[in-house]
C-alpha positions as CSV (number, residue, x, y, z in Angstrom):
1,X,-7.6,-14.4,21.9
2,X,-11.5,-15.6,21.4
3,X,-14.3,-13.6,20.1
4,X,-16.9,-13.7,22.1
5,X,-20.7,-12.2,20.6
6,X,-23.1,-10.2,22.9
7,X,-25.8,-12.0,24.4
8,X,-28.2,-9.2,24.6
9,X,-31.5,-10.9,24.3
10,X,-33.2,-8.1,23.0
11,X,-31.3,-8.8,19.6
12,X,-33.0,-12.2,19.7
13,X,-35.2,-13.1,22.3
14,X,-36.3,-16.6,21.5
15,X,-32.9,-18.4,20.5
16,X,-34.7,-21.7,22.2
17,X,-36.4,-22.0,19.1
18,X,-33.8,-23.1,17.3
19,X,-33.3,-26.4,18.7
20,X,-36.2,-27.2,16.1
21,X,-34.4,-27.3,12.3
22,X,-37.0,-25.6,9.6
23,X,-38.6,-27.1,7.8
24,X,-38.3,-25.3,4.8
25,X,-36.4,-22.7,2.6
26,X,-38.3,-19.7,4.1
27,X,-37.6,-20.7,7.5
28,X,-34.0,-21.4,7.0
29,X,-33.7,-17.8,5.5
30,X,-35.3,-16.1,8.6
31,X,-32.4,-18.4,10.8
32,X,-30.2,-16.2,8.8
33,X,-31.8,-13.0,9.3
34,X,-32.1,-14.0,13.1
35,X,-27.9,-14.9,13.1
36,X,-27.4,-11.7,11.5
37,X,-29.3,-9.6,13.6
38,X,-27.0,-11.0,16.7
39,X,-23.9,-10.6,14.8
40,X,-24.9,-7.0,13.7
41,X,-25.1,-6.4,17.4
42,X,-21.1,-5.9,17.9
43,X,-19.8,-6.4,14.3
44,X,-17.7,-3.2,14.8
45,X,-16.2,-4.0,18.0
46,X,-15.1,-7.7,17.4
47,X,-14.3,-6.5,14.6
48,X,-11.8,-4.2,15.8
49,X,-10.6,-6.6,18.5
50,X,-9.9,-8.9,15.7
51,X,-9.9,-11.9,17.6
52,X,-10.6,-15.9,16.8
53,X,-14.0,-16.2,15.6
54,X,-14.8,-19.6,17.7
55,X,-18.0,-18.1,19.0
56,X,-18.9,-16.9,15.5
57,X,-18.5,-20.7,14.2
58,X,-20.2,-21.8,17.7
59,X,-23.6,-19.8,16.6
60,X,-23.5,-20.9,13.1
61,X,-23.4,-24.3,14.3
62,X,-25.9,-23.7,17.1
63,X,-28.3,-22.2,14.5
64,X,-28.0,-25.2,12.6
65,X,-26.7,-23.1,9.0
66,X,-23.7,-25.2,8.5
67,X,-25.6,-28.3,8.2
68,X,-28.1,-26.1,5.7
69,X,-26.9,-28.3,2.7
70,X,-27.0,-32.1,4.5
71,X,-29.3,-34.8,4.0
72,X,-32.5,-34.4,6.0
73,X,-32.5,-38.3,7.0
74,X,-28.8,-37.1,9.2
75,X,-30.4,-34.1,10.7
76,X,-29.5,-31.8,8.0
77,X,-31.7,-29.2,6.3
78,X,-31.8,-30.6,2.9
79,X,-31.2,-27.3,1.2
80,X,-30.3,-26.1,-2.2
81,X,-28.4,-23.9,-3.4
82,X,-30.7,-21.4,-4.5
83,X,-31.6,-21.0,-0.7
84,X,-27.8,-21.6,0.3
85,X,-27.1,-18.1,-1.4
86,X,-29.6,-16.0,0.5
87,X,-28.9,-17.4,3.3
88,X,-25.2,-16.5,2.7
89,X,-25.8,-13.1,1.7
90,X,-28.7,-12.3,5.1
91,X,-25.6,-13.3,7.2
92,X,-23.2,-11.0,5.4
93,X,-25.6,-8.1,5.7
94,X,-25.1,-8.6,9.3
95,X,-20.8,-9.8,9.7
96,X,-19.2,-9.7,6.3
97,X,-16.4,-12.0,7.4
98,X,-19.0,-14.8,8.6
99,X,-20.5,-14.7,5.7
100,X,-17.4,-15.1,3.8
101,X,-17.0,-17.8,6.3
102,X,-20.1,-19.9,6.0
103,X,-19.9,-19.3,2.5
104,X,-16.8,-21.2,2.2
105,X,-17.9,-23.7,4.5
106,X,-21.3,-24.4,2.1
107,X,-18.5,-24.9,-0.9
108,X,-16.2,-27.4,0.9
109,X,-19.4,-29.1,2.4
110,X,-20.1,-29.9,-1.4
111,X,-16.4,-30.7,-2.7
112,X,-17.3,-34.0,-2.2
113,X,-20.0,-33.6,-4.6
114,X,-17.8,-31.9,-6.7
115,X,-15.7,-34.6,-7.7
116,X,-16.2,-37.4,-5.6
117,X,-18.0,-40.8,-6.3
118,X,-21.6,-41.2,-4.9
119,X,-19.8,-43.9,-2.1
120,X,-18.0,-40.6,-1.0
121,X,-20.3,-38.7,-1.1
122,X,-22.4,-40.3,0.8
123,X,-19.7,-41.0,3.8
124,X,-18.9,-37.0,3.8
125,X,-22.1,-35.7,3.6
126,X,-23.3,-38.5,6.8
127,X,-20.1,-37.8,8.7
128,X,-20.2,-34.1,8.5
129,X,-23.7,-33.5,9.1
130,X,-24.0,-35.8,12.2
131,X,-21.2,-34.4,13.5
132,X,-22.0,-30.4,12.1
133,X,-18.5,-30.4,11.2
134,X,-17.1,-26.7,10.2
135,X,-15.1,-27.0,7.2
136,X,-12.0,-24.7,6.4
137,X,-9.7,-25.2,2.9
138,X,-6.3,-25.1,2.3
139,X,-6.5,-24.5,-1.8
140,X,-4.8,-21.6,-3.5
141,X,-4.1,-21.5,-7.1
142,X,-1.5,-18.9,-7.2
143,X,1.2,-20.9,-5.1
144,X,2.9,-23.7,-5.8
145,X,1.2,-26.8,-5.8
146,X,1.1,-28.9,-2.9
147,X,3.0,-32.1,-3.6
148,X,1.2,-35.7,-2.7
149,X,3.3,-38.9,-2.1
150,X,2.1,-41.7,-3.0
151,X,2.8,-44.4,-0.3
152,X,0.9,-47.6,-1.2
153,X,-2.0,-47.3,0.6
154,X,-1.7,-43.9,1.7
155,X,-1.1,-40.5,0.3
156,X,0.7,-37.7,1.9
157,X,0.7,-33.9,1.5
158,X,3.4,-31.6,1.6
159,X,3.5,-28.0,1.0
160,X,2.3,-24.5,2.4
161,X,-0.3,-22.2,1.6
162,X,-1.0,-18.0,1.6
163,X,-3.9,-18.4,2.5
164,X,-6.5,-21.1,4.2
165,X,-9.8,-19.5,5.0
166,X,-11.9,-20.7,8.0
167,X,-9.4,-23.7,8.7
168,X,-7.9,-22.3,12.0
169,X,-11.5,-22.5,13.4
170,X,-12.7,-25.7,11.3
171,X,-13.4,-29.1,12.3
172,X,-12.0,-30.2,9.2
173,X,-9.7,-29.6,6.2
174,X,-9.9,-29.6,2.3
175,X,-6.9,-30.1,0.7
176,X,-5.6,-29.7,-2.3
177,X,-2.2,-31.0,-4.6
178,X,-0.4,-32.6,-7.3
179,X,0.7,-36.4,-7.0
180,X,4.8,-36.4,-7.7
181,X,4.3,-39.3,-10.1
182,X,1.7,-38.2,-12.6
183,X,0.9,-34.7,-12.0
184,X,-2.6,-35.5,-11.2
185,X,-4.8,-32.7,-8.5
186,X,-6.2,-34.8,-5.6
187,X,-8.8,-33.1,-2.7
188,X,-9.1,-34.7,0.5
189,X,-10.4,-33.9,3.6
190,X,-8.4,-34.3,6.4
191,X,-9.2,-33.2,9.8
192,X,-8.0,-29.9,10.9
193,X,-5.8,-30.7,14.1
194,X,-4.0,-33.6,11.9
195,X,-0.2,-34.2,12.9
196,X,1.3,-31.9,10.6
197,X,-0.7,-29.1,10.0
198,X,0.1,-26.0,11.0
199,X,-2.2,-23.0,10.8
200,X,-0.1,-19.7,11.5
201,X,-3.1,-17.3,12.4
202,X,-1.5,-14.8,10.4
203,X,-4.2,-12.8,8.0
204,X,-3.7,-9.0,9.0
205,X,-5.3,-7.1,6.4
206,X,-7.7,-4.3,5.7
207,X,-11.3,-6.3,5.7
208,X,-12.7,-9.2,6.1
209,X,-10.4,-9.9,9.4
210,X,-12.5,-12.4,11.1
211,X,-12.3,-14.8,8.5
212,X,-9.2,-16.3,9.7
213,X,-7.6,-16.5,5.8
214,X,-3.9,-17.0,7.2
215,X,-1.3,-19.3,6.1
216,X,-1.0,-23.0,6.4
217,X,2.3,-25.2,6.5
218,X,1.4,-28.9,5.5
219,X,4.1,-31.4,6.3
220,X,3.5,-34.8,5.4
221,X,0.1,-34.9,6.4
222,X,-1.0,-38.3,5.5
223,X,-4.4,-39.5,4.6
224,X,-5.8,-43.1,3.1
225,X,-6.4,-43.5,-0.8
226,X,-9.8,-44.2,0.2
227,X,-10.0,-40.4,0.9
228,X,-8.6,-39.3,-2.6
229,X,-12.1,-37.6,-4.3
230,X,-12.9,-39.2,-7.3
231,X,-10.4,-41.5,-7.4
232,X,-11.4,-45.3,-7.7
233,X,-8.2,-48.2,-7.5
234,X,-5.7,-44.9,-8.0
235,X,-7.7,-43.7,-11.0
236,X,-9.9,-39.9,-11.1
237,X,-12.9,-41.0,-12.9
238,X,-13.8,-37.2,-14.9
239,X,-17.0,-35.7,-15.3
240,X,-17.7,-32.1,-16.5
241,X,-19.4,-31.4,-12.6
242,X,-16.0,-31.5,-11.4
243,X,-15.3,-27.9,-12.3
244,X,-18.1,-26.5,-11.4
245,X,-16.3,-24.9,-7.9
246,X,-15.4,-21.5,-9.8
247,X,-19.3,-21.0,-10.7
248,X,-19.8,-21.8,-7.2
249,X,-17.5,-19.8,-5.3
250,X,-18.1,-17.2,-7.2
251,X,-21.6,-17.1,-6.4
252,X,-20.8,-17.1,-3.2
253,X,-18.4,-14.3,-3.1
254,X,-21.4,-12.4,-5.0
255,X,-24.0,-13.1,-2.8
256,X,-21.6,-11.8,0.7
257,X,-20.4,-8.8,-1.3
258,X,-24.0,-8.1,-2.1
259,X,-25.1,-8.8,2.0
260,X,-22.2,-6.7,2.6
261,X,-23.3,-3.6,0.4
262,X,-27.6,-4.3,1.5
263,X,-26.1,-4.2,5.4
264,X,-24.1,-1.0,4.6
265,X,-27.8,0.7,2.9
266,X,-29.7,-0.4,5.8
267,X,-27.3,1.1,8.5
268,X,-26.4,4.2,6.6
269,X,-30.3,4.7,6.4
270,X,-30.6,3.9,9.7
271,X,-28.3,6.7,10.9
272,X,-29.5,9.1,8.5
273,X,-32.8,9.1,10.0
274,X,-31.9,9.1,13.8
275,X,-28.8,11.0,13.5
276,X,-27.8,13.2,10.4
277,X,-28.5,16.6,10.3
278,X,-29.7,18.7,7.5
279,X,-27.6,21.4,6.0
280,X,-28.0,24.5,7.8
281,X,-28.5,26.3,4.1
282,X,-31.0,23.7,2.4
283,X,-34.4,24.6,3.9
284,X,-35.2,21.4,6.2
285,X,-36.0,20.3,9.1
286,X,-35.0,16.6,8.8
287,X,-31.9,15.2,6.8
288,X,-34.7,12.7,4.9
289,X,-36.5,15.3,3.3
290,X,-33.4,16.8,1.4
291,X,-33.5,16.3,-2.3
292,X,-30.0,14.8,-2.9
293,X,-30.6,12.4,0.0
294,X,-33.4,10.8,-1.5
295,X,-32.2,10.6,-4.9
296,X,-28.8,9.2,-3.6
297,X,-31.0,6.3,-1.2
298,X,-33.0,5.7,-4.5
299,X,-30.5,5.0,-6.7
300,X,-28.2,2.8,-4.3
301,X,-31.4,1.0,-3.7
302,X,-32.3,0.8,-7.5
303,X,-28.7,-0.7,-8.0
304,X,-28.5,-3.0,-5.3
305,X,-32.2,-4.4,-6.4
306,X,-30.8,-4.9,-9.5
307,X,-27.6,-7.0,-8.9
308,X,-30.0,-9.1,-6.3
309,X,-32.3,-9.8,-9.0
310,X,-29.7,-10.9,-11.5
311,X,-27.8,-13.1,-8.4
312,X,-31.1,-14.6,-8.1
313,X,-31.4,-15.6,-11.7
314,X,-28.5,-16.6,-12.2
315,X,-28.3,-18.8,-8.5
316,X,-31.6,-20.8,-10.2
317,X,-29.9,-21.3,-13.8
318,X,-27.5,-23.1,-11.6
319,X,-29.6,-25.1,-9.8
320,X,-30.8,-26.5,-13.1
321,X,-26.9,-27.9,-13.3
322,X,-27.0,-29.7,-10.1
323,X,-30.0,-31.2,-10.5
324,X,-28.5,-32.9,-13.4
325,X,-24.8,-32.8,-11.7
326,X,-24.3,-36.4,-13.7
327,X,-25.4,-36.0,-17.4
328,X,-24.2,-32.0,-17.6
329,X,-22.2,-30.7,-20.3
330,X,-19.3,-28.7,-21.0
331,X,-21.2,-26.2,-22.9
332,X,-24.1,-26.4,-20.4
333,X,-21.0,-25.3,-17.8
334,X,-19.6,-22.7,-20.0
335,X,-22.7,-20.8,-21.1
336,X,-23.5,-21.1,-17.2
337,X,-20.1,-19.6,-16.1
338,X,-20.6,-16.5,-17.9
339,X,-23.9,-15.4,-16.5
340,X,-22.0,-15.7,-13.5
341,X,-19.2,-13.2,-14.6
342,X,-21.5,-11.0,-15.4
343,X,-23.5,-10.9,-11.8
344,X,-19.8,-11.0,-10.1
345,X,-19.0,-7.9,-12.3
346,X,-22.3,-6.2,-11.4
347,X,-22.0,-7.1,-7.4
348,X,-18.3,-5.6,-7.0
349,X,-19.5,-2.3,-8.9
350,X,-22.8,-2.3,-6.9
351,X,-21.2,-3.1,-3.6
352,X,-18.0,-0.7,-4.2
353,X,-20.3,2.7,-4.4
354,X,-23.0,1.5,-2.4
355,X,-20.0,1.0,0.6
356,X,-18.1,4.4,-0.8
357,X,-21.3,6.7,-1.1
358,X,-22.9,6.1,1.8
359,X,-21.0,9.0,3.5
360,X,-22.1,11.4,1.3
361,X,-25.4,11.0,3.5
362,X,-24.9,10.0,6.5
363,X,-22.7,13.1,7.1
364,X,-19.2,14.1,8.7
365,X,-19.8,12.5,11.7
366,X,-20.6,9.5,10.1
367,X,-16.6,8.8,10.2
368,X,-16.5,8.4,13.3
369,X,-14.8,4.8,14.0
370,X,-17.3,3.9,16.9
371,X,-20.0,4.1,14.0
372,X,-18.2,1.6,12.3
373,X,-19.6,2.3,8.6
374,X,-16.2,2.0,7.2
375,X,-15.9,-1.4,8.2
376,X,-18.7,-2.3,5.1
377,X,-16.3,-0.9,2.8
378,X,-13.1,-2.1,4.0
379,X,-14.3,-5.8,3.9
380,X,-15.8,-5.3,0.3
381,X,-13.0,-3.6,-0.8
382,X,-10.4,-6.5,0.5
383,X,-12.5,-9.5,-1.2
384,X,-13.2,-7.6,-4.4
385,X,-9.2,-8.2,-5.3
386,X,-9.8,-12.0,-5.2
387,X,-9.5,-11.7,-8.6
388,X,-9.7,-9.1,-11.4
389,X,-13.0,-7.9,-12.3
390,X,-12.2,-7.1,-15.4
391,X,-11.4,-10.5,-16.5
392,X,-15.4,-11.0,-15.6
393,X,-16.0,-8.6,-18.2
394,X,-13.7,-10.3,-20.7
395,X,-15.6,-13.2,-20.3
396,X,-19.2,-11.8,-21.2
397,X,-17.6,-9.5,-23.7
398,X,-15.8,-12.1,-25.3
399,X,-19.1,-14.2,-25.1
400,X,-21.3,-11.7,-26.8
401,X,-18.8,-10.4,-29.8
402,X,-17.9,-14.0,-30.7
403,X,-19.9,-16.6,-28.8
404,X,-16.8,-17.9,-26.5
405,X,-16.9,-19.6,-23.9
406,X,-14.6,-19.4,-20.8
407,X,-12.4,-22.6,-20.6
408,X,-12.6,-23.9,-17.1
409,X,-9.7,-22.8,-14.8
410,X,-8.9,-22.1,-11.3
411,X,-10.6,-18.7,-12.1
412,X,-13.6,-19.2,-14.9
């Protein structure tokens, strides 16, 4: 089954305007706001039809967002990250799951940043913004590896995967494995409908369920040396960038969990106004004047501003890194990584309560599954189990009692 979004043109009434790309990081942030505003639309009900998300990818390809990080000189909008993460977190407010989506996307856009060589770099970033290629990736850490034959001139990948976000609806593939001969990782990007690679469109869980996170089966899927990131005449050629990925992703997960929790405010506030009713015993006329509802909107708000704020700080320090993506170092990354475990820590707790104590204003009726407010929660609750929080906290606590830093991992 396809998803297919409402078309109501009072949700955006000049879409034609979009066949112009902005022309700077302001304008690409109201494209956001604009996607999320027609995703917001019928979030609950494709959400609880659960199907594809083809038209999802279609609109974030229409509005131009998944070429947001591509050279200007191939169409693309020559973004940073700083205005990658906003833009990441206005879509959330409005779909959680395409913002977990595009988010992804913006990370395997960039792998070939990551740890190719500038030649590669420059193919993938000219291929896939000419050709506003949606990327999905097949990498999980807590399988087994992928294994990687090495025939000659060609490599091959074989192997299967929990989970492979985005690549049932991608253009294109990142993998990831470990070359039978020397044990070395190898990413490649392969195209998604490549002989061999079978996506079994099976992710059935609480949240996020647009996101198309299923399991992959790769068998023998073959791919040219050439296409090895990093690797020059058979050889990885290492540079502290490489691991960069963790900050990265994590920053993104932060910045949807936060959309996530400012979209869950912002409708909860909405239906408080227009809808809940004051108690029958507290003295008011309108739900908005009663005490406990206006200290409970405060302080969500006060927290939520917070966590922003610190996102925002910390999406700049990083910037500073990929400016200087060649010369940076180890303790640069380190120092780095732990400011972000500390805004990952501060976006699950933020976007947990903000998601949980919305009902306690927004009333009984509130639960009513054609509102749909659950749905904020059950997507930040499902994502928030990536991986431990606590082992966020580990890393700043560790970092302030005796000046570690996190080793880089799958996870740090």
């Amino acid at each position: 089954m396809t998803s297919t979004l409402s078309r109501d043109t009072t949700v955006h009434p000049d879409r034609s305007a979009w066949t112009e790309t902005p022309s700077d990081s302001a304008g690409w942030i109201r494209r956001a706001h604009e996607v999320a505003s027609i995703l917001a639309a019928d979030a609950v009900e494709r959400d609880r039809a659960g199907a594809t998300p083809h038209a999802e990818v279609a609109l974030l390809k229409e509005s131009g967002l998944v070429t947001l990080l591509g050279p200007v000189e191939h169409g693309g909008g020559g973004q940073n990250w700083v205005t990658a993460y906003e833009v990441i977190r206005a879509v959330a407010a409005g779909d959680g799951s395409i913002g977990q989506l595009l988010g992804y996307h913006l990370l395997w856009f960039w792998a070939a940043r990551l740890v190719g060589t500038r030649e590669q770099i420059e193919a993938v970033e000219t291929a896939a913004t000419q050709n506003k290629w949606f990327f999905g990736g097949a990498v999980n850490p807590r399988d087994s590896d992928v294994t990687i034959t090495d025939n000659g001139d060609t490599i091959s990948y074989t192997g299967r995967k929990s989970f492979s976000t985005g690549s049932h609806v991608s253009d294109v593939t990142v993998l990831e494995g470990v070359l039978e001969t020397t044990g070395a990782h190898i990413f490649a990007i392969v195209p998604s409908n490549s002989e061999g690679l079978t996506f079994h469109h099976d992710w059935d869980n609480l949240g996020q369920r647009l996101t198309e996170s299923g399991s992959v089966t790769i068998d023998n899927v073959t791919t040219e040396w050439a296409s090895a990131a990093g690797f020059v005449d058979k050889e990885f050629q290492p540079r502290v960038y490489n691991t960069l990925n963790v900050p990265i992703i994590q920053l993104v997960f932060i910045n949807f969990y936060l959309g996530i929790a400012r979209g869950a405010l912002q409708t909860a506030a909405d239906y408080t106004r227009d809808t809940t009713r004051p108690w029958l015993h507290g003295g008011f006329d309108r739900a908005v004047d009663e005490p406990y509802v206006i200290d409970t909107y405060g302080d969500l708000t006060t927290k939520l501003w917070a966590a922003e704020a610190l996102a925002d700080a910390v999406a700049v320090e990083q910037q500073k890194i990929h400016d200087n993506a060649w010369d940076v170092t180890a303790s640069e990354r380190g120092a780095h990584e732990v400011r972000v475990a500390a805004a990952k820590a501060a976006a699950t707790d933020v976007a947990l309560e903000i998601t949980t104590r919305i009902f306690e204003v927004t009333g009984a009726r509130s639960t009513s599954s054609k509102v749909g407010l659950d749905l904020f929660f059950r997507n930040v609750r499902t994502h928030t189990l990536h991986d431990p929080v606590a082992y966020k906290r580990r890393e700043v606590g560790r970092h302030q009692l005796i000046g570690e830093l996190p080793e880089p991992t799958w996870y740090s």
